[in-house]
C-alpha positions in Angstrom: 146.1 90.5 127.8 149.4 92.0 126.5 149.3 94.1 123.5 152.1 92.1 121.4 153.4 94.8 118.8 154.6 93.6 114.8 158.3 93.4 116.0 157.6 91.5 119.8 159.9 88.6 120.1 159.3 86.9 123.7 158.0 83.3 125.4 154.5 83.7 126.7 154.6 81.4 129.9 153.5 78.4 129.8 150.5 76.9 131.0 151.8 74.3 134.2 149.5 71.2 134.4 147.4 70.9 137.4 148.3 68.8 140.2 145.5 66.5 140.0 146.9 65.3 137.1 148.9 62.1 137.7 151.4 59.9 135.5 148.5 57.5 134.7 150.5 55.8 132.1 154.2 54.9 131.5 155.9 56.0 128.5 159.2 55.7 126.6 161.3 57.7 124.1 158.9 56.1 121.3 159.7 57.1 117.5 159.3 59.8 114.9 157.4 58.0 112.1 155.0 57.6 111.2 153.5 61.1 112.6 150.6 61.6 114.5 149.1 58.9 117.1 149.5 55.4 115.8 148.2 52.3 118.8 149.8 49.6 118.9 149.2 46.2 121.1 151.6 48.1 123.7 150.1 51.0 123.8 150.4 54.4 121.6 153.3 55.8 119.7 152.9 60.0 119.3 154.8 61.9 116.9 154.7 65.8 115.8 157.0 67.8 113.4 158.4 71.0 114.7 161.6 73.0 113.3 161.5 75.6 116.0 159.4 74.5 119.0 161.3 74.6 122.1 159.0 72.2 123.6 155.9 70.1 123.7 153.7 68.6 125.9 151.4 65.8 125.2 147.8 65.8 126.7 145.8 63.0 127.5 142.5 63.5 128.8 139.6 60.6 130.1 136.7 61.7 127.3 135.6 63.9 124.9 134.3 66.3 127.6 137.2 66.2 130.1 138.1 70.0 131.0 141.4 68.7 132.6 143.5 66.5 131.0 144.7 63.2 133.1 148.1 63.1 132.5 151.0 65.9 130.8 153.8 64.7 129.4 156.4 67.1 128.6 158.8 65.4 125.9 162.2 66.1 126.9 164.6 67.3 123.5 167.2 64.9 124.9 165.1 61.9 124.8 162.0 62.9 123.0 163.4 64.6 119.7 164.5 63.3 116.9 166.0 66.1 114.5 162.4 68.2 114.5 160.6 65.0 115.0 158.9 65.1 118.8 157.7 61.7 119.9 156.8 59.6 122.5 155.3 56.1 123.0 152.3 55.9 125.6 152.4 52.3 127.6 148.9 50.9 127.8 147.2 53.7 126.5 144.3 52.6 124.4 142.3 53.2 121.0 139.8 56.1 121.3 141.9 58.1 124.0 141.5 61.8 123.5 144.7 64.2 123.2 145.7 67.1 122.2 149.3 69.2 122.3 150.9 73.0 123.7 153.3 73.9 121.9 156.0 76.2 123.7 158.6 78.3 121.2 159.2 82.1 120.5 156.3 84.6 120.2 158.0 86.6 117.0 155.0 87.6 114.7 157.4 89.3 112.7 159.5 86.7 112.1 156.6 84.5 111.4 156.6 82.7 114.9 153.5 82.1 116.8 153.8 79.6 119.3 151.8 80.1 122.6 152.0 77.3 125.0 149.0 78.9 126.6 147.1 77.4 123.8 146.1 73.7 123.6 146.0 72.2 120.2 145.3 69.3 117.9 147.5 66.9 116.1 147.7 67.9 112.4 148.1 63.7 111.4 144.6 63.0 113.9 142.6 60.8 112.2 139.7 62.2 114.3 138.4 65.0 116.9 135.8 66.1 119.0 134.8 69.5 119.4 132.1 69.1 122.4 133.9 71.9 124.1 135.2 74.1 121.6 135.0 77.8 121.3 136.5 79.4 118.5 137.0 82.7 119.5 138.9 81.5 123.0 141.3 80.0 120.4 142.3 83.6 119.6 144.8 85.7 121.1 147.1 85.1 124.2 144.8 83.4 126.6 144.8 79.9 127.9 141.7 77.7 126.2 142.5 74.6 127.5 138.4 74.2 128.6 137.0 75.1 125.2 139.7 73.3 123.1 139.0 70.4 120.5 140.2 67.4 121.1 142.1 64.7 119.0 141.2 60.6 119.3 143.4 58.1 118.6 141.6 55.5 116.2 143.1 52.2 115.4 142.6 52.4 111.3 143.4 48.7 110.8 140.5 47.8 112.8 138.0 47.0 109.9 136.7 44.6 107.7 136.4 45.7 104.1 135.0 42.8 103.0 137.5 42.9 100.1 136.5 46.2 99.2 138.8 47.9 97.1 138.8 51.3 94.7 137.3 51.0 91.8 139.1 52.5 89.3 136.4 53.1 86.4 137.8 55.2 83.4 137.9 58.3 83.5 136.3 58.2 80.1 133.3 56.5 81.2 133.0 58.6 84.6 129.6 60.7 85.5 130.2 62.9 88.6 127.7 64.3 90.6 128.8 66.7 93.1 126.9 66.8 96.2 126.9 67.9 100.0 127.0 64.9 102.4 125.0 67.3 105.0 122.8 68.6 102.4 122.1 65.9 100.8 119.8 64.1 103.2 119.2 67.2 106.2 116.0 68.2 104.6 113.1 66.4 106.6 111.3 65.2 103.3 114.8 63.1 102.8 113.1 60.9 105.4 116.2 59.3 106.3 117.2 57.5 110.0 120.4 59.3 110.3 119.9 63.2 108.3 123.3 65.2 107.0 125.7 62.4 107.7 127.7 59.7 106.2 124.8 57.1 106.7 122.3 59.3 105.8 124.1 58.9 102.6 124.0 54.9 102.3 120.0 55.1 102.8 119.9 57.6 99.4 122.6 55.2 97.5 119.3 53.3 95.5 118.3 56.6 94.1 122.2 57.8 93.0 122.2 54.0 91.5 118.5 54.6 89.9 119.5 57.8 88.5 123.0 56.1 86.8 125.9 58.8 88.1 129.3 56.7 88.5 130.7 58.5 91.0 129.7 61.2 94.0 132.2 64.4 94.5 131.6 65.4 98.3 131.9 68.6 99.1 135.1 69.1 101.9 134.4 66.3 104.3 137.7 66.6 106.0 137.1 68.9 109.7 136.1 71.8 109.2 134.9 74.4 111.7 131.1 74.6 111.4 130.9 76.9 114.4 132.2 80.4 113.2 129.5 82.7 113.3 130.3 84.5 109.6 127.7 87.1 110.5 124.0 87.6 111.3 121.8 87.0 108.6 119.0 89.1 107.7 116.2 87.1 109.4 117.9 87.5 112.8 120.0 83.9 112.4 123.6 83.4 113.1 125.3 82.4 109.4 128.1 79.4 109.9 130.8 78.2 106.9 128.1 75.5 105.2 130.5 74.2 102.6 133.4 73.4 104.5 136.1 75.0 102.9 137.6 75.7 105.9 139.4 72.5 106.6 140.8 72.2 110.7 142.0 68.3 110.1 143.1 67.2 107.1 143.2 63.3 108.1 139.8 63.3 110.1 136.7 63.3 108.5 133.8 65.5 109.9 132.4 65.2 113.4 129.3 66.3 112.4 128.8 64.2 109.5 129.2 61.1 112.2 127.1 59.8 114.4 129.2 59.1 117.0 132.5 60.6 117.1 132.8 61.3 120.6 132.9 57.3 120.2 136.1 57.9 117.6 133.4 56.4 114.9 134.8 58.6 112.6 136.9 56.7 110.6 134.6 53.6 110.0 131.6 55.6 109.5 133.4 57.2 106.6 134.3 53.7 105.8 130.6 52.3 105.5 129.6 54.9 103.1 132.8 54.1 100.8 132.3 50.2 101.0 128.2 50.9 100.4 128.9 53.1 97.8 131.3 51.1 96.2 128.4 47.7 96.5 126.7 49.9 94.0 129.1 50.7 91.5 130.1 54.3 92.6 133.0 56.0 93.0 133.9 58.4 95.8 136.2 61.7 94.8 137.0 64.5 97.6 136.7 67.4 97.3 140.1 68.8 99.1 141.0 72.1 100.4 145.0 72.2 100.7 145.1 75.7 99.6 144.0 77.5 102.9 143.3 76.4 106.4 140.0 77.3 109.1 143.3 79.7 110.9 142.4 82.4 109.0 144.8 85.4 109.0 147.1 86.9 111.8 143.6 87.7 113.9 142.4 83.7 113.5 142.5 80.9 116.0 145.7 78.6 116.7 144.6 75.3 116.1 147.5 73.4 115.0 149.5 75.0 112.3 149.6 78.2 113.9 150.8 76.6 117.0 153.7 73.7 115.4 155.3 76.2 112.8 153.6 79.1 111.6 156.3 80.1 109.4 156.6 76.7 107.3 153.2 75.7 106.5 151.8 79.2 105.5 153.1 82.2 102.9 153.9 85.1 104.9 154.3 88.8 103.9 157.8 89.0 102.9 159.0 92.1 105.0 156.4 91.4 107.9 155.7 87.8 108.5 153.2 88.7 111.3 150.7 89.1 108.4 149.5 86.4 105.7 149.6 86.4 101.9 146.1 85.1 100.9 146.3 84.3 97.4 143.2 82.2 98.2 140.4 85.2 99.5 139.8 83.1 102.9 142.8 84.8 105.1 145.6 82.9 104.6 147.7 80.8 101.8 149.4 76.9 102.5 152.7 77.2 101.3 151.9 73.9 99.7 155.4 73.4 98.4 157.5 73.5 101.2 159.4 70.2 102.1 157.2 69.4 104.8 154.0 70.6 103.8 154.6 68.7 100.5 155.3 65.4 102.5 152.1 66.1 104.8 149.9 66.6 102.0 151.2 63.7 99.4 150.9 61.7 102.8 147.3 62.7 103.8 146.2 61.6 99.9 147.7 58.2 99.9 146.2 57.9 103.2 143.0 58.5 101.8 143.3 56.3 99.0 144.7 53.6 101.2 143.3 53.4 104.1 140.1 55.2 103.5 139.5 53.6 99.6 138.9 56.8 98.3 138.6 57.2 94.5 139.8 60.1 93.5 140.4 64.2 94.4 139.2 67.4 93.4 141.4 70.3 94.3 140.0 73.5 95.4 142.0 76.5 94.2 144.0 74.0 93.0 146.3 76.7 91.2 147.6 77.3 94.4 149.7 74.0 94.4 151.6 75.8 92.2 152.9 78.5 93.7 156.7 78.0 95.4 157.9 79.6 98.4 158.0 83.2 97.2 154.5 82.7 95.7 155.5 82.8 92.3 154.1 79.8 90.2 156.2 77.5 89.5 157.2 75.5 86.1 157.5 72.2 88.0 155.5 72.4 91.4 157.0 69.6 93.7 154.0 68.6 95.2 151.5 68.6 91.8 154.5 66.2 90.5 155.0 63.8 93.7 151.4 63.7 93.6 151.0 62.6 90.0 154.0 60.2 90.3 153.0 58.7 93.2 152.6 55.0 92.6 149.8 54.8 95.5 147.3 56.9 93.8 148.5 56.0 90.6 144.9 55.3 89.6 143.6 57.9 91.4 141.7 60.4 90.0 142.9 64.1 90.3 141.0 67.2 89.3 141.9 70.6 89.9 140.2 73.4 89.8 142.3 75.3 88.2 142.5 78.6 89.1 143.2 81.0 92.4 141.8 84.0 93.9 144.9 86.1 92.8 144.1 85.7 89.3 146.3 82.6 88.7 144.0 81.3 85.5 145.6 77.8 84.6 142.7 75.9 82.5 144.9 74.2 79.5 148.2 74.9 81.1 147.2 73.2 85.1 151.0 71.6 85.8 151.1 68.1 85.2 149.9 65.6 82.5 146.8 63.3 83.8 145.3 66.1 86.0 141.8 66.7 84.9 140.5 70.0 85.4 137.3 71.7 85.6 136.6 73.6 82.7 134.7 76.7 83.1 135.0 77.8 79.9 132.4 75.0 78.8 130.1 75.9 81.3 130.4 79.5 80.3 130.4 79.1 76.4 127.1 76.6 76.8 125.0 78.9 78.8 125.2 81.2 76.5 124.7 79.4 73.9 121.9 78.3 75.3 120.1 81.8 76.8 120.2 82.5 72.7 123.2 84.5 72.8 124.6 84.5 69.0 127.5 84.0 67.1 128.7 81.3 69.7 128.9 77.8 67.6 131.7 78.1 67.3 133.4 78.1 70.6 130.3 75.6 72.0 131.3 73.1 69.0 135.0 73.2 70.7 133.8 72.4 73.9 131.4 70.0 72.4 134.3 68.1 70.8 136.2 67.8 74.2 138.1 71.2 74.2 141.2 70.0 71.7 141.5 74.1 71.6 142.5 74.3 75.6 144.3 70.5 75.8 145.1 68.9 73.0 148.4 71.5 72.3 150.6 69.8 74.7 149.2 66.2 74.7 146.2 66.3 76.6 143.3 64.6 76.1 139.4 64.9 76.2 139.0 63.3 79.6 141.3 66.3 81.0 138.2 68.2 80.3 135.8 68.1 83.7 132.5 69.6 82.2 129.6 71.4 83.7 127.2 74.0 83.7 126.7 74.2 87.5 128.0 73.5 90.3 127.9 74.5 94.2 129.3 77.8 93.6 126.9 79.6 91.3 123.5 79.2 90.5 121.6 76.0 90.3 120.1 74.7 86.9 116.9 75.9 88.3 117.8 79.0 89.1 119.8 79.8 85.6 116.7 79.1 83.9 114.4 81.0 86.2 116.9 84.2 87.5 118.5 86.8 85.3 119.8 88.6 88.3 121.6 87.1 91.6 119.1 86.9 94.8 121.9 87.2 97.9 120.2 89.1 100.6 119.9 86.0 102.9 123.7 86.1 103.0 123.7 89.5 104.9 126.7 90.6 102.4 123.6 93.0 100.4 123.5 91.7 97.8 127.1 92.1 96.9 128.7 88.4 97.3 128.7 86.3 93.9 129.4 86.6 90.5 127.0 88.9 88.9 127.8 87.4 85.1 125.9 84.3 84.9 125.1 84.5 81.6 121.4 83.2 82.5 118.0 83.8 81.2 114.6 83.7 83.3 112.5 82.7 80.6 110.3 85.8 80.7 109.6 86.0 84.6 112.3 86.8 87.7 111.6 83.4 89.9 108.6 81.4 90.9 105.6 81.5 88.4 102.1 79.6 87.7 102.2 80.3 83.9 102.3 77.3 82.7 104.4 78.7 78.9 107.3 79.9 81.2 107.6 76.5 82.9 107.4 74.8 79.9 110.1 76.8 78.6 112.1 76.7 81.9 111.6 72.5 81.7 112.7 72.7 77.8 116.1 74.4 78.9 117.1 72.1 81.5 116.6 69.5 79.1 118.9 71.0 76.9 121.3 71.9 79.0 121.6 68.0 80.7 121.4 66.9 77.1 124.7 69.0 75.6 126.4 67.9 78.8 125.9 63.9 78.3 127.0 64.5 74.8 129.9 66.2 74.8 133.4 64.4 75.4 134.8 65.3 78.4 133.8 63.9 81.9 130.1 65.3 82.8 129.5 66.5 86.2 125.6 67.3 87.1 125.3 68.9 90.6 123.2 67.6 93.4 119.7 68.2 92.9 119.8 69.4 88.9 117.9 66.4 88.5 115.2 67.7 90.6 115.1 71.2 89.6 116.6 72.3 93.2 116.2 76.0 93.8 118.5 78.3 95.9 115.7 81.0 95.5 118.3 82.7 93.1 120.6 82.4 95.6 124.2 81.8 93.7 126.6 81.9 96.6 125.0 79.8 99.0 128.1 79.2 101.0 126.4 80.2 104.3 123.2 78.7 104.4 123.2 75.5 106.1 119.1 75.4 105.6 116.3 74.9 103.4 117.7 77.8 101.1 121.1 74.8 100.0 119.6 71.4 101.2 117.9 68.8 99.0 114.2 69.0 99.2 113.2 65.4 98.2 109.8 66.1 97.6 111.0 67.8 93.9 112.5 64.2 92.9 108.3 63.7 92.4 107.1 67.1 91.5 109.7 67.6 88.6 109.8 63.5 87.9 109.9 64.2 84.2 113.0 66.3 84.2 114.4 63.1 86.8 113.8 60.8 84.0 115.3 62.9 81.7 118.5 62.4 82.7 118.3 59.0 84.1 117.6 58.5 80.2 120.8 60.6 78.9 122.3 59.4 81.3 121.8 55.6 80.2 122.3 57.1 76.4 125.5 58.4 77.0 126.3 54.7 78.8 125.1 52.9 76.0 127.3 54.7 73.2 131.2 54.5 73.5 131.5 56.9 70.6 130.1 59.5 73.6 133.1 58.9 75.8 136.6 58.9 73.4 140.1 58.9 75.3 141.7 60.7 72.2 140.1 63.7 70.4 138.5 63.6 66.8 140.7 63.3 63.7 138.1 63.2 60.2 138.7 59.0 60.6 135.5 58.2 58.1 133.6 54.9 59.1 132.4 52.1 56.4 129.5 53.9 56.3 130.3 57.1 54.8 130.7 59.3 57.8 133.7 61.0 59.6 134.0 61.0 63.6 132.7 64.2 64.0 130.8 66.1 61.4 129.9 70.0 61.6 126.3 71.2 60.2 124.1 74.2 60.8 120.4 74.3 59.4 122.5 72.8 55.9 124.5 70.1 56.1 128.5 70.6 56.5 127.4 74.3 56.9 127.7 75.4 60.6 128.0 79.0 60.3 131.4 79.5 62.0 131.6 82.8 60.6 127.7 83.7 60.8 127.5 86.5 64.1 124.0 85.5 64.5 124.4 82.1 64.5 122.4 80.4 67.0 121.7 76.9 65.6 124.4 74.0 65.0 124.3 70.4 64.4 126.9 67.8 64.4 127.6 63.7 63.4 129.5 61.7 65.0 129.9 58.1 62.9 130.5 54.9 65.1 132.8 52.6 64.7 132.3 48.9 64.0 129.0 48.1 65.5 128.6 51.2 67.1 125.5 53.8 66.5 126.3 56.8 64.8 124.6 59.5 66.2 123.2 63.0 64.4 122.6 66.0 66.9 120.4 68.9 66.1 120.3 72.2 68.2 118.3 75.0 67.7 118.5 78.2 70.8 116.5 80.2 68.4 113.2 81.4 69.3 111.1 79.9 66.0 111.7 76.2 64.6 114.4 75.4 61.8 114.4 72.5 59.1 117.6 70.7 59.3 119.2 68.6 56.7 120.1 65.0 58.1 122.7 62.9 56.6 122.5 59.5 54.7 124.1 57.1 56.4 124.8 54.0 53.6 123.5 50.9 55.4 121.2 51.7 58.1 118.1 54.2 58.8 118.0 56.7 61.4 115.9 56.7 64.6 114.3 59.4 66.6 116.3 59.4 70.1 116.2 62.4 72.1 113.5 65.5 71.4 113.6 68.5 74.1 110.6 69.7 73.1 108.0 67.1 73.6 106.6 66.0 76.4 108.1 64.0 79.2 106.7 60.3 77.1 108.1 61.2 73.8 111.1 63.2 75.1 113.6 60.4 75.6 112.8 57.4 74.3 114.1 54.1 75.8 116.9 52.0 74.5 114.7 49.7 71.5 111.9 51.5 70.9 113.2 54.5 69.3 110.9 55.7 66.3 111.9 55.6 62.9 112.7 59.1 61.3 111.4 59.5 57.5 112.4 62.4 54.9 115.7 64.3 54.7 115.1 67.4 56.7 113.9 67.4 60.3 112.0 70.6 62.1 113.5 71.2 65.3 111.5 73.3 67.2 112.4 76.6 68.8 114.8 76.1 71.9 115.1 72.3 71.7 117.4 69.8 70.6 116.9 66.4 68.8 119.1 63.4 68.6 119.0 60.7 66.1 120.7 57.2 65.9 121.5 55.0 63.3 120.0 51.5 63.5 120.8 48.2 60.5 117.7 48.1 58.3 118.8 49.9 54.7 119.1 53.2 53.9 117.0 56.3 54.9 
């Protein structure tokens, strides 16, 4: 293979077809929109964008499998072109064909220009592909890789009935997310499901989602992804592949491997099943969505499609040396999301999605990236964060951002844009270690209690802008932050030296696995509190996959690569740790049950006809909380209903010995016992109507617990 040096401008020859392949099918000029392969009655109309491709040729190949393709067509500029728009209608070609693209042009790294006809690619609009063949590492360099290439289908997407399916559009206020791993989720062989790690493995687990009372499921990147790439060799001899997924191929196409049959083009209507199931039971489906980066790596990566239709548009290059990539997101390279066309190809790809697909809402991964412009530099008034939050098609589509990048853009409170939610990990941080028994942080965990007006409310937010958590797939399970005070990574082959190493957790006396039976109960007492501050702070909750369960990574916090027992859902802990399951079915359920738990406008000192305010601060004495008190590590709060709504009185005590707390009169009604952390699994939750009556005017919480009280008609306490 040529060595092809930084300032190299040439044509690599082009790959001719092979004379066995014959002009099967007729075809026409056809038309440039809509891009990518869209059937018809008559056959199929293809379209690709490309500014500086001097030509294109269109494969069309028998089956999944085919090494050879059946037919070439090269599309003729004169004919075939329509300003960068290459097209071409196919007569009598059918739904689930498979196809793929070369791509001839200049070879000019430096200039940003990679196109190598040599290479065989897929359509960035497919709305599937098969990858029975591929071979990552023949999609590098020069050579040809036509035999170990992917392969595009074309999928009729109007061919399904949605039985009048349609999103779902809950509130935002009233949303529960649970994020999960459609592979993970059901790959464990104690899920004991017919179809493991897919789409319908999902369906068969939808009574248990419904049982446990979430509103919606956040999938981890379902969109292709290349689960083939061999990160490294783990410590136990075994080849470690991308398990997440952020490493999208196809941004139309959901997984092959999370389908049962895609060399069958299932893909679409498989993905469709879960949506319409999911929807049967009340659930919403959000995406997680990788627009920042792409599986092509850096200037040593694979062409798959980008690479191949125009490099230089859909990525941020080095300025003086384009043959290299700016990688503002720490995977190799950067989308230069707000370029014309990428703009267009992304807004497009999310109204598909919400469209076609039924999709509920988006979470967006690096989603600080959006913002940057074409120089990198972020911008006031990103184009494509504003066309996609004007857009009248996902209008009531949920958007979430993760707001932040990998070169230090840090845009919690200031994310672009007005209803983007975003997660907020400054409450995750500020109630772990609040929780651990760290002091002097009341303050900061009361803001973050009270929906974060500190971060959002300065420019017109509100407290459903405010995605909460305390774990998610990147970091330490709740398990693990109760039972880990240092990071266990070995299994990642990476020493030890991948993940965050401040996780402001505490192991509760003992680093991982134990039989003392004081430690577990300690360990069981924190989870409780920590899914208990979550359902009762304003925001939008999100509880990961498994929390429920107490799911253990083994202390593993950057499980990114480990597509095994060490990441999937063991379903035998949905028994074994059935109190802590219960728990939050229960606070769940709680958090349902009282509006004053989900607001859509932050707390203002409005008193109720019952003598309370909205939101009340207390410490161990009433309207007392010990803002300025450094070892602080007890705080209570009262929130007063409206109308016929509970009040509700929270007590929450991280220190190591119990405190008396004074408890409020409340003019009219008597308080009930609701929520108590520290008793056992019977008394720790009680269910909606039989809630104990609480007597006296001071109630002992006990040491790391919280207790919740309600207000119930019946005269005064």
């Amino acid at each position: 293979m040529p060595t092809i040096t930084s300032g190299s401008k040439k044509t690599l020859p082009k790959r001719t077809a092979p004379q066995s392949a014959k002009a099967l099918y007729p075809f026409e000029a056809g038309e440039p929109h809509p891009l990518g392969a869209t059937p018809t009655a008559n056959g199929v109309n293809f379209s690709v964008f490309s500014r500086f491709a001097t030509g294109v040729d269109l494969l069309i190949f028998d089956s999944h499998n085919s090494p050879e393709p059946v037919q070439v067509i090269s599309l003729d500029p004169a004919t075939n072109k329509t300003f960068h728009f290459w097209h071409v209608f196919v007569q009598g070609l059918k739904p689930g064909a498979h196809y793929a693209y070369r791509v001839q042009g200049p070879f000019d790294p430096a200039n940003g220009h990679r196109f190598n006809a040599r290479k065989v690619v897929i359509d960035p609009y497919a709305k599937g592909n098969t990858t029975t063949l591929w071979n990552r590492a023949n999609a590098c360099g020069e050579e040809d890789n036509l035999h170990t290439s992917m392969r595009s289908v074309v999928i009729d997407i109007h061919n399904y009935d949605w039985e009048g399916d349609q999103p779902l559009n809950r509130p935002m206020s009233e949303s529960i997310i649970y994020e999960m791993h459609v592979g993970g989720f059901t790959r464990h062989k104690n899920a004991k499901v017919k179809h493991p790690g897919t789409f319908k493995g999902v369906i068969e687990k939808i009574p248990y989602l419904k049982e446990l009372g979430v509103t919606a499921v956040e999938l981890l990147p379902v969109f292709e992804f290349d689960d083939t790439e061999v990160l490294r060799i783990g410590p136990d001899g075994k080849p470690l592949t991308n398990y997440w997924g952020y490493n999208t191929i196809s941004f139309f196409a959901p997984d092959s491997q999370y389908c049962v049959s895609p060399e069958q083009a299932t893909h679409i209507n498989e993905f469709r099943d879960m949506v319409k199931a999911l929807h049967k039971a009340g659930i919403e489906v959000i995406l997680d969505v990788v627009f920042n980066h792409t599986s092509e790596g850096n200037h040593e990566g694979p062409t798959i499609n980008f690479k191949a239709f125009d490099n230089s548009l859909y990525y941020h290059l080095v300025p003086n040396d384009k043959q290299y990539y700016m990688d503002y997101s720490g995977c190799g390279n950067t989308v230069n999301c707000n370029h014309p066309i990428t703009n267009k190809f992304i807004v497009e790809c999310l109204e598909f999605w919400v469209k076609e697909m039924h999709v509920d809402g988006f979470r967006f991964d690096e989603g600080s990236i959006l913002s940057r412009g074409e120089d990198g530099a972020p911008l006031a008034h990103p184009p494509v964060i504003w066309n996609i939050e004007l857009s009248e098609t996902l209008a009531d589509t949920k958007i979430i951002a993760e707001a932040w990048d990998a070169a230090g853009l840090y845009q919690i409170g200031y994310f672009p844009g007005t209803r983007w939610a975003e997660w907020n990990g400054r409450f995750r941080d500020d109630v772990r270690r609040f929780v651990k028994g760290d002091p002097g942080f009341v303050g900061a965990v009361a803001s973050r209690i009270a929906g974060s007006s500190d971060v959002y409310e300065h420019d017109g937010r509100e407290p459903v802008n405010s995605v909460n958590f305390v774990t998610c797939h990147d970091g330490f399970t709740l398990n693990d932050l109760v039972s880990f005070d240092e990071k266990q990574n070995d299994a990642n082959g990476e020493g030890n030296r991948d993940g965050v190493n401040e996780n402001f957790s505490w192991n509760c006396g003992v680093e991982g696995p134990t039989n003392d039976a004081g430690i577990e109960a300690t360990r069981l007492r924190q989870c409780k509190n920590f899914a208990a501050i979550l359902l009762l702070s304003q925001g939008v909750p999100m509880i990961t996959m498994g929390d429920e369960a107490r799911r253990t990574q083994n202390g593993n916090n950057n499980a990114y690569c480990q597509d095994n027992e060490i990441s999937w859902f063991d379903w035998s802990l949905t028994t074994k740790h059935n109190n802590l399951f219960n728990f939050f079915k229960r606070m769940i359920q709680f958090r349902k049950n009282h509006p004053t738990l989900q607001r859509n406008r932050f707390f203002t000192g409005e008193v109720n006809e019952r003598g309370l305010a909205d939101i009340s601060w207390h410490g161990a004495q009433l309207y007392n909380p010990g803002w300025n008190d450094p070892e602080a590590r007890a705080l209570a709060f009262t929130l007063g209903g409206f109308a016929e709504d509970a009040d509700i009185h929270v007590m929450m005590n991280m220190h190591w010995e119990a405190i008396d707390f004074e408890v409020p009169a409340v003019i009219g009604r008597s308080w009930h016992k609701a929520v108590d952390t520290a008793q056992e699994s019977s008394h720790d939750i009680y269910e909606p109507g039989k809630e104990p009556p609480f007597q006296g005017n001071t109630c002992q919480v006990a040491a790391r617990s919280i207790v919740v009280l309600i207000s119930k008609t019946g005269g005064k306490r």
